[in-house]
N, C-alpha and C positions, 0 to 999 in steps of 0.2 A: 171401492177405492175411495181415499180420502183424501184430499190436497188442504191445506192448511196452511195461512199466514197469519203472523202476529207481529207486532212490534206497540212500542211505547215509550216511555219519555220518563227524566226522572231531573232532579235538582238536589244538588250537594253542592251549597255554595264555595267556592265561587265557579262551579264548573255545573255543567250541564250534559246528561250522559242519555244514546236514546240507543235503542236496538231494534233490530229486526230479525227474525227467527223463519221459516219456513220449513215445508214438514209436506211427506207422502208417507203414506200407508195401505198397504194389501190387504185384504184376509184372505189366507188358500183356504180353500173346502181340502181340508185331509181325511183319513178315517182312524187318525189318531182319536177320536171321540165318538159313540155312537151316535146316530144322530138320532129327533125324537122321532121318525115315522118309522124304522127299524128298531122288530121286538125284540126285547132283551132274552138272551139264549139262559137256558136252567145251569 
């Protein structure tokens, strides 16, 4: 799992513009992929 913030700051005069972003992410284990410790079938 990853949790994530970012934000920053910027200048266009005559204004001043800033943001902020956050962010989650998963990874499922599926078996849409093999994995490396299972051998590959002929």
């Amino acid at each position: 799992m990853l949790v994530d913030i970012n934000g920053g700051w910027g200048e266009n005069f005559p204004y001043k513009s800033y943001f902020l972003t956050a962010g989650i992410s998963y990874r499922m284990i599926t078996k849409f992929r093999p994995s490396a410790q299972e051998p590959k079938k002929p």
